[in-house]
N, C-alpha and C positions, 0 to 999 in steps of 0.2 A: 195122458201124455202120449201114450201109443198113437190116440187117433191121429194126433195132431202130428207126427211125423209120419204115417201111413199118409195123412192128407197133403201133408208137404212135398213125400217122395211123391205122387201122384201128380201134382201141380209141376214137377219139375222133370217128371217123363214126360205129360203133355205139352209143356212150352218146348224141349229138346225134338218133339217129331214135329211143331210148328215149324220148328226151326229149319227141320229137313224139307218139310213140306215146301216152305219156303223157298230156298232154293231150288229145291226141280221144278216150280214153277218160273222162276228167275232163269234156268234152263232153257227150259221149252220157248218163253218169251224172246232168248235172246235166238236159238233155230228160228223163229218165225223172221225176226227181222232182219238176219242175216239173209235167208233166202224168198225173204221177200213175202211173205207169206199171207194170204189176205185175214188167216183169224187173227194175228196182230192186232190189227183195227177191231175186229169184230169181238174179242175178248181182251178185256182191259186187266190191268193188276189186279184190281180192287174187285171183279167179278168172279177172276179165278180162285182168290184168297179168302173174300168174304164168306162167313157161314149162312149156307141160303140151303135150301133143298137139295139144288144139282151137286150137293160134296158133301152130304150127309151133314151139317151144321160144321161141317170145320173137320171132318172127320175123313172124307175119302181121301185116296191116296192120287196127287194129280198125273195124268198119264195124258199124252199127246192125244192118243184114240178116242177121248174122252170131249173133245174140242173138234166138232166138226165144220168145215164151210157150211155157212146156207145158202 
């Protein structure tokens, strides 16, 4: 029984920092477009969000510095 609420609370701190994640990417995206910004185009929602390499599987924290022009 233990595990299964250890594994619950776990599943529901990880979705609560998606959740953050989520918006300061929604942040960042909305700076780009306001000021016009060319990584707008050059990184999509689905790139910054998606669990790939560049963010540790879903796991780094996203940060503007993080997204550079090429």
């Amino acid at each position: 029984m233990e595990v299964i609420i250890n594994l619950m609370a776990f599943v529901i701190l990880y979705l609560m920092y998606q959740l953050i994640r989520n918006h300061f990417v929604y942040k960042i995206r909305i700076k780009w477009l306001e000021t016009e910004d060319d990584r707008y185009t050059l990184y999509s929602y689905d790139f910054m969000m998606d669990p790939n390499k560049h963010n540790y599987f879903g796991l780094k924290f996203p940060r503007e510095c993080n997204y550079v022009n090429k």
